[in-house]
C-alpha positions as CSV (number, residue, x, y, z in Angstrom):
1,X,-18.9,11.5,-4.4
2,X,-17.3,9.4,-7.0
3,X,-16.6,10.8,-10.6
4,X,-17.7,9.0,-13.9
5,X,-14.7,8.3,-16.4
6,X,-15.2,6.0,-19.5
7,X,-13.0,3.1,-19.7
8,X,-11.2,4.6,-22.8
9,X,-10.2,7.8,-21.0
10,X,-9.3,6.2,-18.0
11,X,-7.1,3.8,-19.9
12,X,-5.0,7.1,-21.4
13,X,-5.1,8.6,-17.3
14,X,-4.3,6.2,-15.2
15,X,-1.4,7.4,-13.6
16,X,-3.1,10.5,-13.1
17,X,-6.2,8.6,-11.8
18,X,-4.3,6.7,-9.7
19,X,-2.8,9.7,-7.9
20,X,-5.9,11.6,-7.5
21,X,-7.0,7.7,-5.7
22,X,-4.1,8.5,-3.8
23,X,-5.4,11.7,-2.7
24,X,-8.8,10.8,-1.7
25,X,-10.8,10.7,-4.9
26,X,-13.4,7.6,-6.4
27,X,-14.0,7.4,-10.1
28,X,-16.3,5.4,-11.6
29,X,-15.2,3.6,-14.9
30,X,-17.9,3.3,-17.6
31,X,-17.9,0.9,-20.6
32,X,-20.5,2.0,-23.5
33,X,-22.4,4.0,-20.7
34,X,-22.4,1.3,-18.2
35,X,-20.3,1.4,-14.7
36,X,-18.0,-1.7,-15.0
37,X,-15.6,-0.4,-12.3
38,X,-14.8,1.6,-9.2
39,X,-11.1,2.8,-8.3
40,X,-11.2,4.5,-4.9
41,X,-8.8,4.1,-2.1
42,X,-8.3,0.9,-0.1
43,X,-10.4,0.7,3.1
44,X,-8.3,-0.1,5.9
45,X,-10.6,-1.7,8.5
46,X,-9.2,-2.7,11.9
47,X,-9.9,-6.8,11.3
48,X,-7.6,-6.1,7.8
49,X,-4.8,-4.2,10.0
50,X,-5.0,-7.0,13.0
51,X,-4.9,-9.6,10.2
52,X,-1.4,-7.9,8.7
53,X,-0.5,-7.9,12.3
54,X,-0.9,-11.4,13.0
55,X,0.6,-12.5,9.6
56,X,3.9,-10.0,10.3
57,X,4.5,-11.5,13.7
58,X,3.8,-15.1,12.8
59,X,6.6,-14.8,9.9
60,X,8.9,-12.8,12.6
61,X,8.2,-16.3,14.8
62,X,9.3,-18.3,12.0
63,X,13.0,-16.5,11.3
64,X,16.0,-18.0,12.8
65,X,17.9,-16.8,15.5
66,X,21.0,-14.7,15.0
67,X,23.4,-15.0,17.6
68,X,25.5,-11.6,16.8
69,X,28.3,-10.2,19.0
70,X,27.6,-7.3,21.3
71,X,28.7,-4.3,20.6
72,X,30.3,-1.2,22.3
73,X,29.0,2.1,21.9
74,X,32.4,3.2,20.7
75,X,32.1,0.6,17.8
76,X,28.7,1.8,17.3
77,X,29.6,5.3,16.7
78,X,33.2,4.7,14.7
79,X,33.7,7.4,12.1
80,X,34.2,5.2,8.4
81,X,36.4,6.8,6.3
């Protein structure tokens, strides 16, 4: 169930709207009585996560090679002082 907050008072909240968002919440935002907006949280469909997927790996393709030197688990594990 989504909440009704004018436009005015959600201007002066935001942050707070925004963290209740976070948490869960919808609000509607009114303009002179009229809904001209909804914030509610993001809705993460399985296309939209297979999408981010496909862009991550496709940039990972992309990225040069880096040819670094093998290291010993002595080196790994070398107290810095």
């Amino acid at each position: 169930m989504s909440r009704t907050v004018t436009a005015a008072d959600a201007n002066r909240q935001f942050s707070r709207l925004l963290q209740e968002v976070k948490e869960g919440r919808s609000f509607i935002v009114t303009s002179h009585g009229r809904p001209v907006a909804k914030l509610s949280p993001p809705e993460l469909s399985e296309e939209a996560a297979a999408a981010a997927r496909t862009a991550l790996f496709s940039r990972l393709r992309r990225q040069p090679l880096t040819r670094a030197a093998r290291w010993t688990r002595d080196e790994l594990y070398e107290d810095v002082e």
